[in-house]
KOLFI-820066 format. One record per residue: residue in three letters; x, y, z of N, C-alpha, C in turn. Coordinates in nm, 3 decimals, always signed. Layout:
BEGIN
<rec type="ALA" n_x="X" n_y="Y" n_z="Z" ca_x="X" ca_y="Y" ca_z="Z" c_x="X" c_y="Y" c_z="Z"/>
...
***
This chain:
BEGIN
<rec type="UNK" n_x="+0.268" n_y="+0.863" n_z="+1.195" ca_x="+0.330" ca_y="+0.784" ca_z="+1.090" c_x="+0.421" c_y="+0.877" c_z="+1.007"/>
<rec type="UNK" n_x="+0.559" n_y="+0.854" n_z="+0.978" ca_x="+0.617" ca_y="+0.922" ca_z="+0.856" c_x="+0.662" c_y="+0.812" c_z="+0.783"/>
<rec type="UNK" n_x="+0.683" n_y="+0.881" n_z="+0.634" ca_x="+0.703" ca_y="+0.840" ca_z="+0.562" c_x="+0.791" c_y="+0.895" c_z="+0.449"/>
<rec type="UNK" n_x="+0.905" n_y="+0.800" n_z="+0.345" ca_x="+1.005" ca_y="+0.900" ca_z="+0.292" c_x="+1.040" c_y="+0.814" c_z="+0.203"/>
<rec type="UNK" n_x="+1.010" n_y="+0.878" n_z="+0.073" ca_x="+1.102" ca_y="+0.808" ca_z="-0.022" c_x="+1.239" c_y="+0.815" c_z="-0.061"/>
<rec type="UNK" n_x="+1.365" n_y="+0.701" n_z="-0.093" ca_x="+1.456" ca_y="+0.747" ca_z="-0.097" c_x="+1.489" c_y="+0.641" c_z="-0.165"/>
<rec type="UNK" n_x="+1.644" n_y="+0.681" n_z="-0.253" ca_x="+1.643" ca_y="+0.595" ca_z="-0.398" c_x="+1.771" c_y="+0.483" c_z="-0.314"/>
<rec type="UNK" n_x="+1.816" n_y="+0.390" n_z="-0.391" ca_x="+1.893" ca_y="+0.304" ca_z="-0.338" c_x="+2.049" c_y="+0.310" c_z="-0.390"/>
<rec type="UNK" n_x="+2.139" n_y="+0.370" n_z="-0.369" ca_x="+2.256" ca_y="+0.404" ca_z="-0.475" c_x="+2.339" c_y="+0.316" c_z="-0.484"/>
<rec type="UNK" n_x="+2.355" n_y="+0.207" n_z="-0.398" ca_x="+2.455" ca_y="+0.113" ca_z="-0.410" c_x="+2.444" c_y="+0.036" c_z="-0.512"/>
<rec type="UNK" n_x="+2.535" n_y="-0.036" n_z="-0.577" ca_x="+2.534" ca_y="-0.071" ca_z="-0.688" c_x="+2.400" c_y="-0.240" c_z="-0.708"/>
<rec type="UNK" n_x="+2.460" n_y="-0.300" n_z="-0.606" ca_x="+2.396" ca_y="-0.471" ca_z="-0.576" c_x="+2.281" c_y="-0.410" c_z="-0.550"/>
<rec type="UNK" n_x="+2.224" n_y="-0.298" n_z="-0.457" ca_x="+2.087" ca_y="-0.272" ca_z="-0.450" c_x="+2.058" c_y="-0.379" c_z="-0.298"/>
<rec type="UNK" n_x="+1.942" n_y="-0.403" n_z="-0.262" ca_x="+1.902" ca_y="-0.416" ca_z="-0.115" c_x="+1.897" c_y="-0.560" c_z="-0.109"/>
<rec type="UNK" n_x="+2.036" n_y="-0.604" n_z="-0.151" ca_x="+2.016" ca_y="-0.774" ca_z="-0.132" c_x="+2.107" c_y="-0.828" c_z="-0.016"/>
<rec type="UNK" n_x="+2.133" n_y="-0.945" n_z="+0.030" ca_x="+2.213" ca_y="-0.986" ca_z="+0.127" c_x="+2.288" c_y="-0.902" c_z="+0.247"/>
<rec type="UNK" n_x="+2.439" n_y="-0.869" n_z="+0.190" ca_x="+2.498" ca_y="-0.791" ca_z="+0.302" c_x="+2.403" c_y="-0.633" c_z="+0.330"/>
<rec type="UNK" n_x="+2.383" n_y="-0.576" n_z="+0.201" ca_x="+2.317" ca_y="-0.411" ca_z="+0.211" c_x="+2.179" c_y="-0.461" c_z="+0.316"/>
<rec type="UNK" n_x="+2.090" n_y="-0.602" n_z="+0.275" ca_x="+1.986" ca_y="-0.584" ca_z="+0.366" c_x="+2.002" c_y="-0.623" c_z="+0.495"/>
<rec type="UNK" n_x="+2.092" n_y="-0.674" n_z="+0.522" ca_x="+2.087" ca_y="-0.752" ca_z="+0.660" c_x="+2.132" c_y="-0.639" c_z="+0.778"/>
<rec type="UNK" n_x="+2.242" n_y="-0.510" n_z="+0.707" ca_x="+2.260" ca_y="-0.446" ca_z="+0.786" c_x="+2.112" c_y="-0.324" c_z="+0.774"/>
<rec type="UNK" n_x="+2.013" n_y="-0.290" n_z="+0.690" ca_x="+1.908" ca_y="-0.240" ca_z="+0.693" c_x="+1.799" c_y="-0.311" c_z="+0.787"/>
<rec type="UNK" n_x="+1.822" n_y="-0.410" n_z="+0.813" ca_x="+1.721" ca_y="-0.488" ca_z="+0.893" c_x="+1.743" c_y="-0.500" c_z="+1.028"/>
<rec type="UNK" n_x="+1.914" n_y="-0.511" n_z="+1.101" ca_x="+2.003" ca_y="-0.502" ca_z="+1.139" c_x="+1.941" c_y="-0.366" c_z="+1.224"/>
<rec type="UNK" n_x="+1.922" n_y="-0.243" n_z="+1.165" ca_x="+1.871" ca_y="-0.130" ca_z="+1.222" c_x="+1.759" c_y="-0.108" c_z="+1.223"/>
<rec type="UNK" n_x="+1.690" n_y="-0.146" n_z="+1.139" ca_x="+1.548" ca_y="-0.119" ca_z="+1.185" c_x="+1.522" c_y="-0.186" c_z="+1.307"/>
<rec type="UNK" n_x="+1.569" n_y="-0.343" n_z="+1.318" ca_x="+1.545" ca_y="-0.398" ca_z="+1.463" c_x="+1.580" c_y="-0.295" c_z="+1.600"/>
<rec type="UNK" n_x="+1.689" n_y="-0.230" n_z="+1.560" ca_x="+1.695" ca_y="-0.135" ca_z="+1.698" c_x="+1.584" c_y="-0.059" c_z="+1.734"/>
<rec type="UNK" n_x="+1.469" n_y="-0.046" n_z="+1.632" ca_x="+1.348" ca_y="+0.051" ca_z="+1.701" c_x="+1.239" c_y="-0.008" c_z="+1.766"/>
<rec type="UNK" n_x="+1.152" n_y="+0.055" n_z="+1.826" ca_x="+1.035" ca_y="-0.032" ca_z="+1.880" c_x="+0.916" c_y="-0.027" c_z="+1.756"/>
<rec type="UNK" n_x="+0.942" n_y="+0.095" n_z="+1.668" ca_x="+0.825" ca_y="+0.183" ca_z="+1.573" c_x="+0.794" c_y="+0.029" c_z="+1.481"/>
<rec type="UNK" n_x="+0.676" n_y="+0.003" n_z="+1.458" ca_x="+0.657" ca_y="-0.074" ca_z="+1.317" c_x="+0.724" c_y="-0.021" c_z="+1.199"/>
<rec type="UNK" n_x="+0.781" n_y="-0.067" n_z="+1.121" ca_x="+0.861" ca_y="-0.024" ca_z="+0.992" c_x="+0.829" c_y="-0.154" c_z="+0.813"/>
<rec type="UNK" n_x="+0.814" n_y="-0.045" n_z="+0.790" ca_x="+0.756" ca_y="-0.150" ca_z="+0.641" c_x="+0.842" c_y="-0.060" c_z="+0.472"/>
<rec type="UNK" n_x="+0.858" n_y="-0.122" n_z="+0.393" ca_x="+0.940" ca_y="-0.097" ca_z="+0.322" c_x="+0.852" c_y="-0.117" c_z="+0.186"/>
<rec type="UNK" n_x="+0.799" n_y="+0.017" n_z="+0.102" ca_x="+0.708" ca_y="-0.039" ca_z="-0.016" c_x="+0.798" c_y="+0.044" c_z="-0.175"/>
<rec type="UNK" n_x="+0.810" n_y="-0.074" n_z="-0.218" ca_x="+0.844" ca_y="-0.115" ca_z="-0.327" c_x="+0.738" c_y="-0.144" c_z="-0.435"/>
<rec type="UNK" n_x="+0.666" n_y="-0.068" n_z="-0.589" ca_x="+0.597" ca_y="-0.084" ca_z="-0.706" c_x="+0.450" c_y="-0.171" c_z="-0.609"/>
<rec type="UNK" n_x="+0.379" n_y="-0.075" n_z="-0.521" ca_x="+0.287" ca_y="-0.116" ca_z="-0.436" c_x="+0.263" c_y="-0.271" c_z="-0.362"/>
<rec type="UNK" n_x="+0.416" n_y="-0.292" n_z="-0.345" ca_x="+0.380" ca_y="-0.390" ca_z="-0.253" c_x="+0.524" c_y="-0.378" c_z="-0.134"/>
<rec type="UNK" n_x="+0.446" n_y="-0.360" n_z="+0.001" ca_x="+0.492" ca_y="-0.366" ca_z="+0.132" c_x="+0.502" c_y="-0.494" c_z="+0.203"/>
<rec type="UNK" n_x="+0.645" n_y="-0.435" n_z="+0.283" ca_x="+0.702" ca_y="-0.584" ca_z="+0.340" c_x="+0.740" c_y="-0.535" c_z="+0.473"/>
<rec type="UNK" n_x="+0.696" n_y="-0.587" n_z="+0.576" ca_x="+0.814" ca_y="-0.547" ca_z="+0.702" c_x="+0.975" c_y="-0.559" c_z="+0.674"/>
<rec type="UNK" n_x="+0.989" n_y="-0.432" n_z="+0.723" ca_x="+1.142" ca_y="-0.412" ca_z="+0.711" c_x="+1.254" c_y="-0.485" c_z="+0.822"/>
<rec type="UNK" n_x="+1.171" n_y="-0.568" n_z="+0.937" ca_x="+1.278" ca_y="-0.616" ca_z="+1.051" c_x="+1.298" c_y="-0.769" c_z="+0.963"/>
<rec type="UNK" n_x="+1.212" n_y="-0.828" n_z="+0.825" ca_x="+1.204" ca_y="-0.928" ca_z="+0.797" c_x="+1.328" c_y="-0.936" c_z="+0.674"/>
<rec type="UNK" n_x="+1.392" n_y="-1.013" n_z="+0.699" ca_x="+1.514" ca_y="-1.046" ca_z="+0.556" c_x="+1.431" c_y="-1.126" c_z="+0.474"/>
<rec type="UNK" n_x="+1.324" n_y="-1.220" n_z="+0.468" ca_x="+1.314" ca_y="-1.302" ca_z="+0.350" c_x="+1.191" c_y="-1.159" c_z="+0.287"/>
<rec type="UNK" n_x="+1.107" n_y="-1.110" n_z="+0.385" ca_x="+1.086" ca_y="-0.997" ca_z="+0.280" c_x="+1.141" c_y="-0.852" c_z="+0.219"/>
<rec type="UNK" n_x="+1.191" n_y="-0.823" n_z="+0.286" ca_x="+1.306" ca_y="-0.723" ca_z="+0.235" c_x="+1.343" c_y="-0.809" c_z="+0.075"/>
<rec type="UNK" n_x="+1.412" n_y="-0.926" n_z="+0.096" ca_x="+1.491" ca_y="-0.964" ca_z="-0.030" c_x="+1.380" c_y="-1.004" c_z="-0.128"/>
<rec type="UNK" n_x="+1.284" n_y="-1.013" n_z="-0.070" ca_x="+1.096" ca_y="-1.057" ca_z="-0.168" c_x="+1.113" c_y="-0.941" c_z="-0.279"/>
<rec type="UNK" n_x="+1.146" n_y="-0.809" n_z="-0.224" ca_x="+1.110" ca_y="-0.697" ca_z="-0.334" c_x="+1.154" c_y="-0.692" c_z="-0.426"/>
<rec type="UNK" n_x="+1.334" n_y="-0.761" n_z="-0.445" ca_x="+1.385" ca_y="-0.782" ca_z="-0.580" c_x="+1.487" c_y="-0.587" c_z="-0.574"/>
<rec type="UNK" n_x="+1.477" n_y="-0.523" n_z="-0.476" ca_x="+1.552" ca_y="-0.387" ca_z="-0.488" c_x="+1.714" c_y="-0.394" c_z="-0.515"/>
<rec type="UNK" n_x="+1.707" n_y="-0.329" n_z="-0.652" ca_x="+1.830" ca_y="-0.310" ca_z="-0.728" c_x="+1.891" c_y="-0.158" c_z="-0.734"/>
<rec type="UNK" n_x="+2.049" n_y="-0.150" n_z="-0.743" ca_x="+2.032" ca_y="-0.033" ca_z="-0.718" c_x="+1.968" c_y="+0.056" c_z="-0.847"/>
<rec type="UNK" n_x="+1.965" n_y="+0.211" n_z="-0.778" ca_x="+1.876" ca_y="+0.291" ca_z="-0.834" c_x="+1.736" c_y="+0.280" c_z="-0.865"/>
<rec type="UNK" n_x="+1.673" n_y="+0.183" n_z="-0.753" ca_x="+1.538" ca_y="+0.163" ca_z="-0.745" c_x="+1.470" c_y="+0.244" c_z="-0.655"/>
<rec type="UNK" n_x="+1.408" n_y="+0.358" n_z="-0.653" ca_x="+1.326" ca_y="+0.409" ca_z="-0.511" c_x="+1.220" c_y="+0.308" c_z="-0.466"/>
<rec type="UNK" n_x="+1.291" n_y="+0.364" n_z="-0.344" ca_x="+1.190" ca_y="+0.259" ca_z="-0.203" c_x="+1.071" c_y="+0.384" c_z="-0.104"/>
<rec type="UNK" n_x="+0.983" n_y="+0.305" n_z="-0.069" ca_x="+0.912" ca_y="+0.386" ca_z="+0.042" c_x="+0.985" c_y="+0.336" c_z="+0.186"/>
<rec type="UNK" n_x="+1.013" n_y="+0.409" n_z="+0.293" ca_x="+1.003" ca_y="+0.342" ca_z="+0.445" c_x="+0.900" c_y="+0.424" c_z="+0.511"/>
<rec type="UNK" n_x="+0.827" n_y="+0.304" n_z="+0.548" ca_x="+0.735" ca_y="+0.385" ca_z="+0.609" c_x="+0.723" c_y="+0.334" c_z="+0.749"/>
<rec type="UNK" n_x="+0.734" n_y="+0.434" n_z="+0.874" ca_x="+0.747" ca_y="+0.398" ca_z="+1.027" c_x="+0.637" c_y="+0.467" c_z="+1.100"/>
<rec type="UNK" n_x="+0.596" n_y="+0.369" n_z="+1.208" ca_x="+0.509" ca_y="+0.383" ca_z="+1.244" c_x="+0.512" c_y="+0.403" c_z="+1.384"/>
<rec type="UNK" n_x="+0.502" n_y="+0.463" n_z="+1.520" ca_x="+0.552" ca_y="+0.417" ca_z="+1.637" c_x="+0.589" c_y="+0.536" c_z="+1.733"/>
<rec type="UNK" n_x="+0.659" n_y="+0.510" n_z="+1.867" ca_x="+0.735" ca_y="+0.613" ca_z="+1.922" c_x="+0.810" c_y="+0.613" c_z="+1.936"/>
<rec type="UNK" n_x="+0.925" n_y="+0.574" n_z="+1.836" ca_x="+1.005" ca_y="+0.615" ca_z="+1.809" c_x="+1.046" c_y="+0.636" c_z="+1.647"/>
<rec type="UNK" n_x="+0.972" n_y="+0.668" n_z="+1.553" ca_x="+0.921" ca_y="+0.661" ca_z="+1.436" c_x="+1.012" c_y="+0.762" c_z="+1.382"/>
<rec type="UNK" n_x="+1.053" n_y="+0.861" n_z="+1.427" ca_x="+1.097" ca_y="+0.991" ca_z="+1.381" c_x="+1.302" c_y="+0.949" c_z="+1.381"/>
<rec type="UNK" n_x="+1.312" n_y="+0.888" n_z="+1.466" ca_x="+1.444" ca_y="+0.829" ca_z="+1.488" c_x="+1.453" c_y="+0.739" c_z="+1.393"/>
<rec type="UNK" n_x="+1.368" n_y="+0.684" n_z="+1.413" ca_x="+1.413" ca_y="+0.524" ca_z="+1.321" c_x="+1.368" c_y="+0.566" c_z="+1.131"/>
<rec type="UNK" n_x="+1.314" n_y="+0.645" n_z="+1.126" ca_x="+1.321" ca_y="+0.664" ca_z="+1.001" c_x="+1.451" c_y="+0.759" c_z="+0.965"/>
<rec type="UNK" n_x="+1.487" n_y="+0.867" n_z="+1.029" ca_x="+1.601" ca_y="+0.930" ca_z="+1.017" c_x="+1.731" c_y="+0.819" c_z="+0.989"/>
<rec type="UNK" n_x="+1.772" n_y="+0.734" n_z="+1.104" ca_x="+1.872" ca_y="+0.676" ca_z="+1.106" c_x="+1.843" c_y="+0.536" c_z="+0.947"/>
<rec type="UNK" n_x="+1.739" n_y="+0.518" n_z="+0.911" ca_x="+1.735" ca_y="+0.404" ca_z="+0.816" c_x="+1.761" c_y="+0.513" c_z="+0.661"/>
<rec type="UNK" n_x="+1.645" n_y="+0.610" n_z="+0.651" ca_x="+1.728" ca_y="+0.727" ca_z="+0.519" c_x="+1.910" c_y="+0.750" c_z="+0.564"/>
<rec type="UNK" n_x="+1.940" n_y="+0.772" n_z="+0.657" ca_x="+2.077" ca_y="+0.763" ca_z="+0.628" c_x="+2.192" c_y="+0.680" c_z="+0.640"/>
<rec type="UNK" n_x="+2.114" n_y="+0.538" n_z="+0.657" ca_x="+2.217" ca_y="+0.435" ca_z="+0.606" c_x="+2.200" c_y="+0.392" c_z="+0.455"/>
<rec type="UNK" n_x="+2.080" n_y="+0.395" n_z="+0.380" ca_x="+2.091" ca_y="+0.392" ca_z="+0.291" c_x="+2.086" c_y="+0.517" c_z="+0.223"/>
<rec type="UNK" n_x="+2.139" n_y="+0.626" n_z="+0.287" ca_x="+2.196" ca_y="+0.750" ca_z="+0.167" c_x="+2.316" c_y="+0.693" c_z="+0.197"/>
<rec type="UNK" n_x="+2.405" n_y="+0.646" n_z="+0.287" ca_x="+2.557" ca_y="+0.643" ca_z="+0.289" c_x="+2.604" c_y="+0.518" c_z="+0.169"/>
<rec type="UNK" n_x="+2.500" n_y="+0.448" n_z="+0.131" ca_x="+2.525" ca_y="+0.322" ca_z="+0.034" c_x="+2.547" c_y="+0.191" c_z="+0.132"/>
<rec type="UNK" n_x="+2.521" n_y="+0.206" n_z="+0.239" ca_x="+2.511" ca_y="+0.114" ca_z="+0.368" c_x="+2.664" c_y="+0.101" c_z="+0.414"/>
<rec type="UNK" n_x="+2.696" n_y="+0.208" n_z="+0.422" ca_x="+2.873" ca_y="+0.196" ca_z="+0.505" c_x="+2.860" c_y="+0.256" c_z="+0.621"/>
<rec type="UNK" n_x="+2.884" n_y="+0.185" n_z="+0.724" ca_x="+2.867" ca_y="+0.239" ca_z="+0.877" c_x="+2.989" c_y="+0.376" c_z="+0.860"/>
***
């Protein structure tokens, strides 16, 4: 399992377009992936929970991945949301 906290810099924060392309990639992994927000976790391949958490920017998030391919898919998800979600 890893796990990584990382803050959210975009301005709107993890709603609509920012989550769909976060969800968007997590689907590319096989790893379980969950996203915890003020102790409460949501699967991250899910848009109605992703948008459940209410993440605004400058909110830190947990991702936490689980899997074999866990080490990838957490790398590539910290750096779409360090880029502010710009491919």
């Amino acid at each position: 399992m890893c796990v990584k906290d990382v803050v959210i810099h975009n301005q709107v924060g993890l709603h609509a377009r920012p989550a769909t392309f976060f969800i968007q990639k997590a689907n590319e992994f096989k790893s379980a992936i969950w996203v915890e927000k003020d102790d409460r976790k949501v699967n991250a391949k899910s848009l109605l929970g992703v948008l459940s958490l209410g993440i605004v920017g400058g909110t830190s998030i947990k991702i936490i991945v689980d899997g074999s391919d866990e080490k990838e898919a957490l790398n590539s998800l910290v750096e779409l949301v360090e880029s502010g979600f710009v491919d």
